[in-house]
C-alpha positions in Angstrom: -94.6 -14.4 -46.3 -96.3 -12.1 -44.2 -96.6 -14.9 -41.6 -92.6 -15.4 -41.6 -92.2 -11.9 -41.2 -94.4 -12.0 -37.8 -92.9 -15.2 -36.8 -89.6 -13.3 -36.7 -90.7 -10.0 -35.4 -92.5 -12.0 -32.9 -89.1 -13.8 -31.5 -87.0 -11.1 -31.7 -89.8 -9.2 -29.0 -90.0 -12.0 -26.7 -86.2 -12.4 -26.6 -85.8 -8.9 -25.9 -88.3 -9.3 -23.3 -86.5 -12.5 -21.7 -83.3 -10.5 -22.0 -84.6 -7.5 -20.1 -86.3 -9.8 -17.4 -83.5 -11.9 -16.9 -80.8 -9.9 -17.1 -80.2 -8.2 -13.8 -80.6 -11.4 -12.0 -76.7 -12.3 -13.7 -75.7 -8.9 -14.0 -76.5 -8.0 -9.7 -76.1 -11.6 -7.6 -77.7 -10.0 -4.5 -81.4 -8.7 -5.2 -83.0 -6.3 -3.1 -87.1 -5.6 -2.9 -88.9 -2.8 -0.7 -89.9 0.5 -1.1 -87.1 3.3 -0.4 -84.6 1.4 -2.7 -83.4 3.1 -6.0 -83.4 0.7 -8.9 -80.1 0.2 -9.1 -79.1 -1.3 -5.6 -75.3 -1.9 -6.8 -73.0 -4.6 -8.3 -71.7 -6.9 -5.7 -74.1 -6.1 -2.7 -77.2 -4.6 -2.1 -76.7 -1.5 -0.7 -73.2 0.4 -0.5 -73.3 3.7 1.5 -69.4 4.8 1.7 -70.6 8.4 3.2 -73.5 10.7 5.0 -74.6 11.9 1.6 -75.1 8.7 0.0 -78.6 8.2 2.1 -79.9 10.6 0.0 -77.8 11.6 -3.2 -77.6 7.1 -4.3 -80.4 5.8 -2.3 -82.9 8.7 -1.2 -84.1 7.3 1.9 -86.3 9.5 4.4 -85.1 11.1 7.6 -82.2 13.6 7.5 -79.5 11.7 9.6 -79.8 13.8 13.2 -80.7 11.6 16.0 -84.3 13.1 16.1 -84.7 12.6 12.4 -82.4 9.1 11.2 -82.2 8.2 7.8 -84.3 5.0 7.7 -84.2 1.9 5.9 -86.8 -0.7 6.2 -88.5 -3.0 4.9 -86.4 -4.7 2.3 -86.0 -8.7 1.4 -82.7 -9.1 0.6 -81.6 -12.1 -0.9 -77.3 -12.4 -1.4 -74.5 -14.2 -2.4 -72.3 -10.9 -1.0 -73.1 -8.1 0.9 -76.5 -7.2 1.8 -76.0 -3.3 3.2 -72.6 -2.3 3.6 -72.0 0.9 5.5 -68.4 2.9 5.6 -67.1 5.9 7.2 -70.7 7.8 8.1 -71.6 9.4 11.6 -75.1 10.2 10.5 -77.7 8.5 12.8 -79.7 6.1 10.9 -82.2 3.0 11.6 -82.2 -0.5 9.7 -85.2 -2.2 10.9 -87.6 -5.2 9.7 -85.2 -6.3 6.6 -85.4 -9.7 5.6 -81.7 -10.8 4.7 -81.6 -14.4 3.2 -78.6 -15.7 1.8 -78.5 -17.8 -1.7 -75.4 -20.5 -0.6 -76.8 -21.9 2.6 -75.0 -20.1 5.6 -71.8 -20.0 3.5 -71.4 -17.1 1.7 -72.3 -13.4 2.5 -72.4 -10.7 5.0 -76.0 -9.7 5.8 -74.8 -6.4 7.1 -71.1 -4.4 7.0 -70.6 -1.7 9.5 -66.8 -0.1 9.2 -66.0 3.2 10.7 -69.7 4.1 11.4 -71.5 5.9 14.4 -75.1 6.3 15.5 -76.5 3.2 14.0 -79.4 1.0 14.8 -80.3 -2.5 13.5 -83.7 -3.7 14.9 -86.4 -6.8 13.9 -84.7 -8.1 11.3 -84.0 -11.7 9.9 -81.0 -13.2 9.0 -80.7 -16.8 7.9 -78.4 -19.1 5.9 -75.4 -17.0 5.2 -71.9 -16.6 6.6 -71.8 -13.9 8.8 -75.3 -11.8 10.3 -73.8 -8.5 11.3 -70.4 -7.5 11.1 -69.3 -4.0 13.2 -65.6 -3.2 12.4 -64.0 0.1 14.1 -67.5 1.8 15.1 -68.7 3.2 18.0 -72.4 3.7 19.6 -74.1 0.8 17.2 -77.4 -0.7 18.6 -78.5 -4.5 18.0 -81.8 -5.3 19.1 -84.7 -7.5 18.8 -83.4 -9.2 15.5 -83.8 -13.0 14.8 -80.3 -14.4 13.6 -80.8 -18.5 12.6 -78.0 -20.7 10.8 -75.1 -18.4 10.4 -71.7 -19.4 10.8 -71.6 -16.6 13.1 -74.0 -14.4 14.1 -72.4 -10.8 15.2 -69.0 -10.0 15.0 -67.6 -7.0 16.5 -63.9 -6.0 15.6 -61.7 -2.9 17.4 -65.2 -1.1 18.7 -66.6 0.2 21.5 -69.5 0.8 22.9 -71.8 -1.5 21.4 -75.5 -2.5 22.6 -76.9 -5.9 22.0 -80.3 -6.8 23.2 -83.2 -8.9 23.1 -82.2 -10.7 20.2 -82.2 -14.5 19.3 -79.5 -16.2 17.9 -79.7 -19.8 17.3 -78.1 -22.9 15.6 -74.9 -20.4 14.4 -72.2 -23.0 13.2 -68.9 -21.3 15.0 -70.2 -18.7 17.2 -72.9 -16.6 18.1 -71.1 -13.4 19.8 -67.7 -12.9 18.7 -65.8 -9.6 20.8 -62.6 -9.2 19.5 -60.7 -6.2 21.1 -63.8 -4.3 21.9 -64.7 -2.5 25.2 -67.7 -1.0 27.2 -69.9 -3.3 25.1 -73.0 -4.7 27.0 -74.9 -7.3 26.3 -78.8 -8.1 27.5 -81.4 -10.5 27.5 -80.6 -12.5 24.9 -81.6 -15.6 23.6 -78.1 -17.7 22.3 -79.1 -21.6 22.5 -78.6 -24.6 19.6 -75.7 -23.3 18.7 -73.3 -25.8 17.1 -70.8 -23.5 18.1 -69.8 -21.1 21.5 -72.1 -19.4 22.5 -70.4 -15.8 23.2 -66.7 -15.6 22.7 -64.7 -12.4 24.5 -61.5 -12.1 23.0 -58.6 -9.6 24.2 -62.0 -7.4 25.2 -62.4 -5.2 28.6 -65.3 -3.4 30.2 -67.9 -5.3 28.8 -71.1 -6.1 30.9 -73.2 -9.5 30.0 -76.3 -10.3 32.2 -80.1 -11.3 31.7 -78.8 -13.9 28.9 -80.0 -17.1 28.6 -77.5 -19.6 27.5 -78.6 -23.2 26.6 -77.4 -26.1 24.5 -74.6 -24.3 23.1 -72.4 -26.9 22.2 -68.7 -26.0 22.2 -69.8 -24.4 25.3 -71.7 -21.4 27.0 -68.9 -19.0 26.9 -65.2 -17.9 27.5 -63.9 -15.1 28.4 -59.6 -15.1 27.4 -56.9 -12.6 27.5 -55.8 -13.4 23.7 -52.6 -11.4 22.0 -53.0 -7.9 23.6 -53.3 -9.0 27.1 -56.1 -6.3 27.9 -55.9 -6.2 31.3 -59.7 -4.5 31.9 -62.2 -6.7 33.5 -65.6 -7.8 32.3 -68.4 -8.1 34.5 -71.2 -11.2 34.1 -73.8 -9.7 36.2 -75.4 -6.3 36.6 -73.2 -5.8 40.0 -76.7 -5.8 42.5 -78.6 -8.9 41.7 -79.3 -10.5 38.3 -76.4 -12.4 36.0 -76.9 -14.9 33.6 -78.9 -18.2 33.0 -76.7 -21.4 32.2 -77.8 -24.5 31.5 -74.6 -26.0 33.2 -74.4 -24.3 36.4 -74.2 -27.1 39.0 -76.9 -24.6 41.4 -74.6 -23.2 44.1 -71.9 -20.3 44.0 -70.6 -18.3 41.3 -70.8 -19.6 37.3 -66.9 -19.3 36.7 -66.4 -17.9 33.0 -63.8 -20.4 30.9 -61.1 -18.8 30.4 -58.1 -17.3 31.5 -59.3 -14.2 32.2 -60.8 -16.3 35.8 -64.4 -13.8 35.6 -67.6 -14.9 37.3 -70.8 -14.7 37.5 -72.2 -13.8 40.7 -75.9 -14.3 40.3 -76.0 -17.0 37.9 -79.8 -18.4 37.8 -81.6 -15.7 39.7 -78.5 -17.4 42.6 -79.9 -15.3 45.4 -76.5 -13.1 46.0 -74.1 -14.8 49.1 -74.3 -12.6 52.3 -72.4 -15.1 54.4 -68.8 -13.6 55.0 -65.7 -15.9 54.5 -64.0 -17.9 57.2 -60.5 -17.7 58.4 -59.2 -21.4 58.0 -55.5 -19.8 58.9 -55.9 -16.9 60.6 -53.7 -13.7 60.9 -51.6 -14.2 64.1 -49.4 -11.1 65.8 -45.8 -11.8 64.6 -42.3 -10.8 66.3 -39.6 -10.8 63.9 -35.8 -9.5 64.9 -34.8 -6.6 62.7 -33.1 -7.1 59.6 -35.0 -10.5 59.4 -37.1 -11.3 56.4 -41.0 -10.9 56.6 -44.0 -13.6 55.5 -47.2 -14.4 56.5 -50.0 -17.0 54.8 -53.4 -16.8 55.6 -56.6 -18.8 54.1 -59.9 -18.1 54.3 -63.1 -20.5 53.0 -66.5 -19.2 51.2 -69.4 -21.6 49.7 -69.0 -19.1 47.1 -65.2 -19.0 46.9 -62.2 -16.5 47.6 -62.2 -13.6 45.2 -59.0 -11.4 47.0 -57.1 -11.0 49.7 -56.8 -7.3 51.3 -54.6 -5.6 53.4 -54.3 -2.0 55.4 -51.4 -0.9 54.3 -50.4 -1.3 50.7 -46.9 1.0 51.2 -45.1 -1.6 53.7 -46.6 -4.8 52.7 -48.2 -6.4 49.5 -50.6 -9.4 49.3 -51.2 -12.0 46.8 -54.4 -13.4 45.4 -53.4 -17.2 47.7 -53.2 -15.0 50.4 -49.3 -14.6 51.1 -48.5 -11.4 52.8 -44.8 -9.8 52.3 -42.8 -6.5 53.1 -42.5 -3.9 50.1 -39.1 -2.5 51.8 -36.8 -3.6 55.4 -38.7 -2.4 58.6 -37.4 -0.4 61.4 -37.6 -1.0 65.1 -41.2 -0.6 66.0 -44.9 -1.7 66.1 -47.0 -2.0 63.1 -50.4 -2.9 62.6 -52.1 -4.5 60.1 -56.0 -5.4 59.4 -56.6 -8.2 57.0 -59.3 -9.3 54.8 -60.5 -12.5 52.9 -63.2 -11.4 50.1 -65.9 -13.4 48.2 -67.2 -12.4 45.0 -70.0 -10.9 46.7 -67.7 -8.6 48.5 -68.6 -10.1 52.1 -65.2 -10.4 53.7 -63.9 -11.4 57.3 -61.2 -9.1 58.8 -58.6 -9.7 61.1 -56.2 -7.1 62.9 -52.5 -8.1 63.5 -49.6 -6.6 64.7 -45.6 -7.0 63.5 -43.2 -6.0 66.0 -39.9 -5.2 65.2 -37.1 -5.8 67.8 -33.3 -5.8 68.2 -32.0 -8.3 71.0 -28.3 -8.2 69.6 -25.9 -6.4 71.6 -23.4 -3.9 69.8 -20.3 -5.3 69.1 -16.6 -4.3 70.1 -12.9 -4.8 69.2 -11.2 -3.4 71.2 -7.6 -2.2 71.3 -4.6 -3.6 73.9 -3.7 -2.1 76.8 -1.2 1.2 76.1 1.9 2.3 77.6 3.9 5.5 76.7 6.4 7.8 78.6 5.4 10.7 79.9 5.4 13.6 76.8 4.6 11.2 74.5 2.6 12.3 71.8 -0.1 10.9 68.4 -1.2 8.2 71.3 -4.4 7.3 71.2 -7.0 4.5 71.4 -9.5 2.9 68.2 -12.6 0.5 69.2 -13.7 -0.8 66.2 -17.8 -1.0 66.8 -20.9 -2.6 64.8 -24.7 -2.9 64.9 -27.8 -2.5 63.0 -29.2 -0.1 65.1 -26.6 1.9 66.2 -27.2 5.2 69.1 -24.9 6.2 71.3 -21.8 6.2 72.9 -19.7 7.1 76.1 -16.0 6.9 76.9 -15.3 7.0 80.7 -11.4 7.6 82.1 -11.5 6.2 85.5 -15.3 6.5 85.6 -15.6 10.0 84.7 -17.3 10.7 81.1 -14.4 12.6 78.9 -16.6 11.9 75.5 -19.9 11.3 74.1 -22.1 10.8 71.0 -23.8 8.9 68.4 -22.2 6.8 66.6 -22.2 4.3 63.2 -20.6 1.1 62.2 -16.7 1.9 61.9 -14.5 3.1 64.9 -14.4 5.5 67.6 -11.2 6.9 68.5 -9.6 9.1 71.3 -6.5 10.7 72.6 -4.9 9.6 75.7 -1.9 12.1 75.1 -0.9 14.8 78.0 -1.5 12.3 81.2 0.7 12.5 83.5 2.6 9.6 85.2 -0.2 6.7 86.5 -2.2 4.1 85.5 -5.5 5.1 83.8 -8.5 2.9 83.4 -10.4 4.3 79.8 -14.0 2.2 79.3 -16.2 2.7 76.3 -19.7 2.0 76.5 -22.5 1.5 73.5 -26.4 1.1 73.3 -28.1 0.9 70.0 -31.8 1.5 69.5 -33.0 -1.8 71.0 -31.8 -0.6 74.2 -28.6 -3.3 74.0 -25.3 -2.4 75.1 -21.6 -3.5 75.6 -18.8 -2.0 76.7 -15.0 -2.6 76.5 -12.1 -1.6 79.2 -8.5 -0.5 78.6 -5.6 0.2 80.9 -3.2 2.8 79.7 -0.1 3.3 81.9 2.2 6.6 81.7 5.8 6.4 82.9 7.7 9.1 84.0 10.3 10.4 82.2 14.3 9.6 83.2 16.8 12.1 85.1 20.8 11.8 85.9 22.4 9.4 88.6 24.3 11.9 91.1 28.5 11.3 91.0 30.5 10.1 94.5 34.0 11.0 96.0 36.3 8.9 98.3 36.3 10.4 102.1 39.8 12.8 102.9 42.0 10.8 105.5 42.1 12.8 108.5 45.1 12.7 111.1 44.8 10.8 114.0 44.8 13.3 118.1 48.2 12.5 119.6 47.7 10.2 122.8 51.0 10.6 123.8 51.2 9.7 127.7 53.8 12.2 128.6 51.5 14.8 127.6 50.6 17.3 130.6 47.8 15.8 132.6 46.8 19.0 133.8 43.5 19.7 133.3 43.8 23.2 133.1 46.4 22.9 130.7 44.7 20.5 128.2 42.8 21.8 125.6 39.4 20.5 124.3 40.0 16.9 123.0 39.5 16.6 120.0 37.4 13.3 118.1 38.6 12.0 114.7 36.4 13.4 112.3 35.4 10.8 109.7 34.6 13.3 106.5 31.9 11.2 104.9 32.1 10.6 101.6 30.6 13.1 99.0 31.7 16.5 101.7 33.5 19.2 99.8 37.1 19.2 99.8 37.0 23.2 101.1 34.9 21.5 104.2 38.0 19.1 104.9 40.3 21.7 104.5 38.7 24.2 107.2 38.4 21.2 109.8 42.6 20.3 109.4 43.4 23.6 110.1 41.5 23.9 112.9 43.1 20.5 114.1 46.7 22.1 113.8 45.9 25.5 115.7 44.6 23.4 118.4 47.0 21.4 118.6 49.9 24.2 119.0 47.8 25.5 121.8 48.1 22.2 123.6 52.3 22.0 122.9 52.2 25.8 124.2 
């Protein structure tokens, strides 16, 4: 009896004792080991920090979170089917270095480490291996990567919406999608890593700007090395593949001379690709900027071409207000150009920023006389009033003008497209010659000539009368021939037409007295 009694207690201990051993295993997927880890590590992941105060009040690890004195967390094995440390919403400074993270579903499942909203971090020598994602950075800003060994993830750092981001000297190898993935993150730099045997891409830049990559080695990466593409947002901020002096990246690919052009549609480069000693042979001018005349109000174009071992990055110009250029080198006007000379330099630039210049000059001209309409000759009567003459005139450079009468300058000015118009009233009786004469800014000119005649104006035809008969002298021959005795003969007196009657009358009287003096 007392043996049955043992035999049970004896049980009922060592399946309490299995229970308490084996129970957390179900009860927490992801176990954590290492010193500076409270008991209780969580449900779904290892370590959940969702503020500053959660370094110390959940987890009480050392340091106090300034940047002299991080909160530190080291030294842990991590083995998980979810999260491993997930991080939310802290700016405290802190340091996760030499953690083992391992996951249980062979690269399938889990997130090593979770960064969301989070400043001032630093992940150093650590391991991450068979899991689905190494380190994911989400919305954080000034988060350090560096010296970590990342080996058969599906991908190995993902940063989402953040900035500023540093990630060097790590390795990161057979990843089954992609080692780097940048999506919508800027000023990020990335140095002297290791990203080879990938089964994937090696670094991915999606809809990211202002991120510098050089000192990388890329090798046997096999969706490719790299590419850098615009994606949704269109970010419109370069990145730079080099350190801008001397030193970009190594590729396994690059054919050994020129640039190492980025895939992608973003068209970036890598200037130094190989320890490529940098280019400091200047382009050559296979169509060369010539001097050009072009009439006014005529269009503007111009194509040049230059040639580089290294290729064409851009096309310059001097003077970015009148003309634009395009990246094939086709040079247009921004607005019409006026009558004049302009100069222009030009420039063809590598991607080493040698460049062969060229000065040019467009000249404007005007050859194209004004021209006239001009009105018909004019005749009006003498008093004659609202008389006047309309040229109708055109040009595209328009100056001045002149109207002459009979070579003598009666009106001047400047003048537009339309009409010019003058008074000939208040001449007297002639013939008038008027001339207009035009120049426009080109130094062109016509001229037009009108006669204008003034008759004079009409006065009354003066009336006639019939001449007075006038009698005939009496040659009578028995008339005294006494000398003494005659009187003064006397002629007929033809009264011409148009004498007064009083005049006739006073020369008939005097006919009659003389004539009684000759009876007498």
């Amino acid at each position: 009896m007392r043996m049955h009694v043992f035999r049970r207690r004896f049980l009922i201990a060592t399946s309490l004792f299995l229970v308490v051993l084996i129970f957390p295993v179900f009860v927490n997927p992801t176990s954590v080991n290492g010193d500076g880890v409270a008991p209780d590590c969580g449900r779904k992941s290892g370590i959940y920090i969702k503020g500053n105060e959660d370094f110390n009040n959940e987890y009480d690890f050392a340091g106090e979170g300034t940047e002299d004195d991080p909160f530190i967390i080291e030294g842990l094995q991590i083995e998980l089917r979810g999260y491993g440390i997930r991080i939310r919403g802290t700016d405290a400074h802190f340091i996760i270095r030499n953690c083992e993270f391992e996951g249980r579903s062979r690269g399938w499942g889990g997130t090593a480490i979770s960064l969301s909203r989070v400043e001032n971090g630093v992940i150093e020598n650590c391991d991450f291996s068979n899991m689905l994602l190494g380190v994911s950075v989400h919305k954080s800003e000034n988060i350090i990567m560096q010296d970590n060994d990342i080996n058969s993830v599906r991908i190995g750092i993902r940063i989402k919406h953040s900035v500023m981001i540093q990630i060097s000297n790590n390795e990161i190898t057979n990843t089954r999608w992609c080692a780097l993935y940048f999506i919508h993150s800027f000023d990020c730099t990335v140095t002297d890593n290791i990203i080879a045997n990938n089964k994937g891409l090696g670094v991915l830049l999606y809809d990211s700007g202002s991120c510098t990559l050089f000192g990388n080695s890329f090798e046997a990466n096999e969706w490719g090395n790299a590419k850098d593409i615009t994606g949704e947002l269109s970010v419109s901020d370069t990145n730079t593949w080099d350190d801008d002096v001397s030193l970009g990246n190594v590729w396994d690919d690059y054919e050994g001379a020129g640039v190492y052009q980025i895939p992608g549609d973003r068209e970036s480069v890598d200037r130094y690709p190989n320890g490529y000693q940098a280019d400091t042979t200047a382009p050559v001018w296979v169509t060369a900027p010539e001097d050009q005349t072009l009439e006014c109000g005529d269009g503007f174009g111009m194509t040049v071409e230059a040639t580089d071992p290294s290729g064409i990055s851009s096309y310059w110009i001097g003077d970015t207000d009148l003309f634009s250029v395009d990246s094939m080198g086709t040079i247009t006007c921004n607005q019409p150009l006026e009558l004049g000379e302009y100069p222009l330099e030009v420039r063809a630039y590598d991607p080493f920023d040698n460049f062969c210049s060229a000065m040019v000059t467009i000249t404007v001209q005007d050859t194209v006389c004004p021209e006239i309409a001009g009105p018909e000759d004019a005749t009006y009567i003498e008093g004659g009033t609202g008389n006047t003459l309309v040229w109708s005139v055109s040009d595209i450079n328009p100056s001045a003008y002149g109207v002459y009468l009979d070579d003598v300058l009666i009106d001047e000015g400047s003048w537009v497209d339309g009409s010019i118009e003058i008074s000939i009233d208040g001449l007297n009786p002639d013939t008038y010659l008027y001339r207009l004469e035009l120049i426009d800014l080109g130094d062109n000119s016509a001229s037009d000539e009108v006669t204008v005649i003034v008759e004079p104006e009409k006065t009354s035809v003066p009336t006639t009368t019939s001449p007075i008969p006038i009698p005939k002298p009496n040659t009578d021959s028995s008339a005294p021939s006494d000398d003494s005795m005659a009187g003064p003969a006397i002629e007929p007196v033809v009264i011409a037409s148009g004498i007064g009657i009083p005049t006739a009358l006073g020369l008939t009287i005097l006919f009659v007295i003389a004539r009684k003096r000759e009876i007498l």
